[in-house]
N, C-alpha and C positions, 0 to 999 in steps of 0.2 A: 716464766715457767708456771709449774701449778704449786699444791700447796705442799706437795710432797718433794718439790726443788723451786729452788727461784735461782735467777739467773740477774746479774743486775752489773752493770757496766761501772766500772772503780779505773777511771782515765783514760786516758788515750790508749786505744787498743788492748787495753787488758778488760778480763771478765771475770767475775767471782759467782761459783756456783755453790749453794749454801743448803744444805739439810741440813733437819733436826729429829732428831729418832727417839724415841725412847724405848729404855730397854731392862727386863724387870732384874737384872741384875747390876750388884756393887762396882763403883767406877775402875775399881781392881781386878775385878774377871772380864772387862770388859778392855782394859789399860795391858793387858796379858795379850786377848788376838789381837790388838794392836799393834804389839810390839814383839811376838815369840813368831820366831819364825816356824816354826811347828804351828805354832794356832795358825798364823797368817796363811798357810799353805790349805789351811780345813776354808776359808771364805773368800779369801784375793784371787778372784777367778782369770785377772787377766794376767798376771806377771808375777815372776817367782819374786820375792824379797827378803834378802838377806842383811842385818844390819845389827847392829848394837843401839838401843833410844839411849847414846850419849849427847850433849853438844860439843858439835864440830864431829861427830860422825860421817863419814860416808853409808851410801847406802848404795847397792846394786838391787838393780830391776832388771829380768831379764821376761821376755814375754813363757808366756805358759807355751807347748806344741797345740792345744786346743786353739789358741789364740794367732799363731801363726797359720794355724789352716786356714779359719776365719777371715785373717787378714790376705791369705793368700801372699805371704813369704814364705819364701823358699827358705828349707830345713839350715841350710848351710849360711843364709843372711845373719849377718851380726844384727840381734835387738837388743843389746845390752846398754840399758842408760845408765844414770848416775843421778846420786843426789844428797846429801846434806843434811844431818840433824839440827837445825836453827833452834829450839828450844822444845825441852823435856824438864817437864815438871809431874813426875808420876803421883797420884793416877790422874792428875787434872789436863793437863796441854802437853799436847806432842804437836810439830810443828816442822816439817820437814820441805827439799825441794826435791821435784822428780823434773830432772833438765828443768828447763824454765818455769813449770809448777810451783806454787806453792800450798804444800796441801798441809791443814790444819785441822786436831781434832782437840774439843775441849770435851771435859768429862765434868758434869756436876751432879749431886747424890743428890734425890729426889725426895728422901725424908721416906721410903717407904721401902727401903730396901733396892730400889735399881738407881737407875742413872737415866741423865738425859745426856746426850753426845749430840752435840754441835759439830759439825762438818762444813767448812771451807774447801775449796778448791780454783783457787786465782791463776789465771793460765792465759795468754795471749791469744786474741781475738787471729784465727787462721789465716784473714784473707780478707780484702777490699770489698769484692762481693757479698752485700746481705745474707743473701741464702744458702752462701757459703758457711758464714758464721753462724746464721738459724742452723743448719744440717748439723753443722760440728758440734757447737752445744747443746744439741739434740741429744746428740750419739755420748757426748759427756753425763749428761743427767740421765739421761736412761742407763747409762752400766753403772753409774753408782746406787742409782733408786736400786737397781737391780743387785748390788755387791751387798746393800745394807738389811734386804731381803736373805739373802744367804749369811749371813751375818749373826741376824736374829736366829736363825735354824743354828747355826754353827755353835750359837750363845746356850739354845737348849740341847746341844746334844744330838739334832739332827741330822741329817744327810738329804739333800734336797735331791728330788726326784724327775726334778725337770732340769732340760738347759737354761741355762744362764744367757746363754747366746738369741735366743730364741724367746724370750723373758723380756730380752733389751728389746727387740724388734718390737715386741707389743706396743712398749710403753716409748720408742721411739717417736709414733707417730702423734700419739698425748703430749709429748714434749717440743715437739715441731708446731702442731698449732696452738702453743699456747703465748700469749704476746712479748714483742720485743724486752730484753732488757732493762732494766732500771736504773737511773741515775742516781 
């Protein structure tokens, strides 16, 4: 990917998509939209999230109605997955599964009042076809570059004024041609 996601191959068929953000506030208002489903509904632009950061938590995802037009499901289609608090250590590591995901955030304090947030997201390579799996981890790193974009706004108190949908598309094609995987 580029410098703003990298993408890099961790075994047979799985892939790990890795940002690093920073963000000028404390890893505790930062550990809050993480984890409050009130904050998470102000930045998770694609799927509603409801949960407790316990371990051994379940978690419910359901997609947003933006996100269903987008995807072109129908209103009445079940999108509800499921997933797993694997480890919470507030305000440092949350660590959860969304269906076969596993998405991981560490929080460390930067000595100047923010934090720096580290982001994993290990998720199964889609498909035999290359360009199947360039396309899809495309489409992966672009809505998160994009989610941590809204993120930052959601962190000062903004309201973003553009789609999100529309954001991914940009940086879609940035993230397509940038090279394979890493071992």
């Amino acid at each position: 990917m580029n410098a703003n996601g990298t993408l890099h191959q961790v075994g047979t068929g799985r892939l790990l998509l890795r940002f690093e953000r920073r963000f000028a506030h404390p890893p505790e208002k930062v550990w809050r939209a993480l984890t409050e489903t009130a904050e998470l509904a102000g930045w998770f632009p694609v799927s509603v999230l409801d949960f407790d950061p316990a371990p051994g938590a379940r978690l419910r995802f359901d997609l947003t109605a933006e996100a269903r037009r987008r995807m072109d499901i129908p209103a009445d289609q079940d999108t509800v997955s499921t997933g797993r608090i694997t480890l919470a250590d507030p305000p440092k590591v949350l660590e959860y599964t969304w269906d076969t995901e596993v998405l991981r955030w560490e929080l460390t304090a930067d000595g100047a009042g923010g934090c720096v947030l580290v982001f994993t997201d290990t998720f199964d390579a889609p498909g035999e076809a290359p360009e199947f799996t360039e396309t899809w981890a495309a489409d992966m790193a672009s809505g998160w570059h994009v989610s941590f974009e809204v993120l930052a706004e959601h962190l000062e108190g903004h309201q973003v004024t553009w789609s999100v949908w529309d954001r991914a598309a940009e940086f879609h094609q940035q993230y397509l041609a940038a090279p394979p995987p890493t071992g």
